[in-house]
C-alpha positions in Angstrom: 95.3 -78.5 -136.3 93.9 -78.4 -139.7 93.5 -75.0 -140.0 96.6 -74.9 -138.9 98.1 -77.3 -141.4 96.2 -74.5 -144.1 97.9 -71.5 -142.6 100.9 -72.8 -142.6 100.4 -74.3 -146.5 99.0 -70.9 -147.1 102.5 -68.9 -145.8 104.4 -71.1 -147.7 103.1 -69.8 -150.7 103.6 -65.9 -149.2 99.5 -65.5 -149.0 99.5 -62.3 -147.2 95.9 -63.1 -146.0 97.3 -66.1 -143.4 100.5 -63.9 -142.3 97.0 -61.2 -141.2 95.4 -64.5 -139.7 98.2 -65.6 -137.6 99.1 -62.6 -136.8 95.7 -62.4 -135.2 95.5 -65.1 -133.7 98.9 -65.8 -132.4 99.9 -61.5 -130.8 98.2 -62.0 -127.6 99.7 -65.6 -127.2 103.5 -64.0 -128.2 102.4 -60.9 -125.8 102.4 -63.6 -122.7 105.4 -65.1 -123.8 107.5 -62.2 -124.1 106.3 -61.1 -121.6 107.3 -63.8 -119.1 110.3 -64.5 -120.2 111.1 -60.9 -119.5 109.8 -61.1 -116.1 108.2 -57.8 -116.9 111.0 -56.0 -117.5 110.3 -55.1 -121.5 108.8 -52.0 -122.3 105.9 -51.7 -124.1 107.3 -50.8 -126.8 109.8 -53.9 -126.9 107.3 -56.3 -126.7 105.8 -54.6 -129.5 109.1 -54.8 -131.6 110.0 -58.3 -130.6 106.4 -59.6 -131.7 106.5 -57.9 -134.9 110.0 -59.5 -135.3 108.9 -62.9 -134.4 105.9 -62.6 -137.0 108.6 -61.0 -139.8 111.2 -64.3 -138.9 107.9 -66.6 -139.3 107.2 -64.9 -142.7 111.0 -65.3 -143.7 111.4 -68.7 -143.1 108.0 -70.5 -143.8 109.7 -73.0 -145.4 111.6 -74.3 -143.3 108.6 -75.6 -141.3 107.2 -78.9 -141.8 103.4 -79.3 -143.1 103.0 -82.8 -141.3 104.9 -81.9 -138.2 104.8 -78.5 -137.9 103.4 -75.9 -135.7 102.9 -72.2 -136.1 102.4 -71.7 -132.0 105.4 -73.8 -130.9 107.7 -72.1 -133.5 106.7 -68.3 -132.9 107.0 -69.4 -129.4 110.3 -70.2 -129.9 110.9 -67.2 -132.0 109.5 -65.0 -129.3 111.4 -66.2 -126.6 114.8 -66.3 -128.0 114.4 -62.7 -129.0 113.0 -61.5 -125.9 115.9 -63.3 -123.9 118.6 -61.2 -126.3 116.4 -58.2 -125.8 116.8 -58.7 -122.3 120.7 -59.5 -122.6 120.4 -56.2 -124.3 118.5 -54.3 -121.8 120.9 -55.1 -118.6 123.9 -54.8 -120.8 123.1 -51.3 -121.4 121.2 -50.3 -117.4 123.9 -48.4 -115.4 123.3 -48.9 -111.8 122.7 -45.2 -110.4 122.3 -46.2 -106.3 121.5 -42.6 -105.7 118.2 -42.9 -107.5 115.4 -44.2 -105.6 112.8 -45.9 -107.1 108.5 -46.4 -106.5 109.2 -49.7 -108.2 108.7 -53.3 -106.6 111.9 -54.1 -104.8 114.0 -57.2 -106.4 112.1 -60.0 -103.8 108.9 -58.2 -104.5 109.2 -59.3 -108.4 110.4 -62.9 -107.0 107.2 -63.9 -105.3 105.5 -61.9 -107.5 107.0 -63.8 -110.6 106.8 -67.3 -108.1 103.2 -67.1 -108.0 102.6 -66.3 -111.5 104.8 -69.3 -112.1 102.3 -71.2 -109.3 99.3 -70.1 -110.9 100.3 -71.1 -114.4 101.5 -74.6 -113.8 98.0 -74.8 -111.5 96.0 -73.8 -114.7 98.2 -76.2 -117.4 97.1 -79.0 -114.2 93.8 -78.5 -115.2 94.6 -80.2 -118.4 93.3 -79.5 -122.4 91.0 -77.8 -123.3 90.5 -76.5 -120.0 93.4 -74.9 -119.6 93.5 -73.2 -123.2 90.2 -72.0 -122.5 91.0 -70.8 -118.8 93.9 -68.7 -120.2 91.9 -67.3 -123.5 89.2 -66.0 -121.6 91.0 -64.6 -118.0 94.7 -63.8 -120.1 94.1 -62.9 -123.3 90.7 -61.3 -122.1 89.1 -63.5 -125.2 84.7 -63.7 -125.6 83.5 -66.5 -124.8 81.8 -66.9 -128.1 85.5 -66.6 -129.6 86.6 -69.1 -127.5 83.3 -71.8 -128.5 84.7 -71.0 -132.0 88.4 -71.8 -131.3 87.9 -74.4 -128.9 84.9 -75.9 -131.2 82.7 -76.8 -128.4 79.5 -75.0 -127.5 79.4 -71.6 -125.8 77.3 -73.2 -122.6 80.2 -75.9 -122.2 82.5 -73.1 -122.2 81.1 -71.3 -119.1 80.5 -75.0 -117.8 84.3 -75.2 -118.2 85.5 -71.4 -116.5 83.0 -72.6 -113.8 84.5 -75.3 -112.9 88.1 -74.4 -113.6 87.7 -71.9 -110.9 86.3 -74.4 -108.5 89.4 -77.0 -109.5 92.1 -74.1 -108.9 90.8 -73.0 -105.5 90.6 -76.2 -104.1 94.4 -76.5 -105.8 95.3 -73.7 -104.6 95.0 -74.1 -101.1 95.8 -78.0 -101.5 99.2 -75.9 -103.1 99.9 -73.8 -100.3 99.0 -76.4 -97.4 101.7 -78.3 -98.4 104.3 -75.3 -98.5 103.7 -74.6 -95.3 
């Protein structure tokens, strides 16, 4: 939260250097986010636009975020989603249906379950509580090293792997638990 705090102060005072670290450290975080609040229906290239947007909104207004209670993650989140839900507004405005076309995609119940289990999985890996559930999604969603991860996380790189370990163990057991009850 500190470094945070120092990013943040850092912004404020247009310090090119933290817009680069954030920008690091917050793309594949605003990637997932876009990203699911799309349901996968955003280009590429759409995702690409709305992160850089959300990173040139965070730049613009700085200010307006407080040091004390303020945090970069939640408000580019915020950023990231409202834009992705306009883009996506957009993006169905402007589809014309064309029935005559058929299509190698993933029929609309196909993206349902598909979009269901993500949901499952997710809530099944925020169960596992902090930090295992930041580390769980760094290393298997953001495809992160686990030395990157020690270093984020500040623990050591053994209690890491210790943590995927187990993590894995947990969400089997919760997934089935999960899917007993459903049936």
């Amino acid at each position: 939260m500190i470094e945070e705090q120092k990013l943040l102060h850092n912004l404020k005072k247009k310090n090119r250097n933290s817009l680069d670290e954030i920008i690091k450290l917050y793309t594949p975080y605003l990637s997932v986010v876009i990203y699911n609040t799309t349901g996968g229906i955003a280009s590429t290239e759409d995702i690409e636009e709305i992160i850089s947007d959300s990173f040139f909104t965070l730049w613009q207004h700085a200010n307006n975020i407080s040091e004390e209670k303020g945090c970069i993650r939640t408000y580019l989140g915020a950023i990231a989603r409202n834009s992705a839900k306009n883009k996506l507004r957009k993006i169905r405005l402007s589809e014309e249906l064309d029935e005559g076309i058929v299509s190698n995609e993933s029929s609309p119940q196909d993206k349902i379950i598909e979009n269901e289990d993500r949901e499952f999985l997710l809530n099944m890996i925020a169960a596992l509580g902090e930090p295992d559930s930041e580390i769980f999604l760094r290393y298997y969603y953001y495809n992160e090293k686990i030395k990157t991860i020690a270093n984020i996380v500040q623990i050591p790189q053994s209690t890491v792997k210790t943590k995927l370990f187990r993590g894995k163990a947990k969400l089997k057991k919760m997934i089935i638990e999960g899917r007993e009850n459903d049936e």
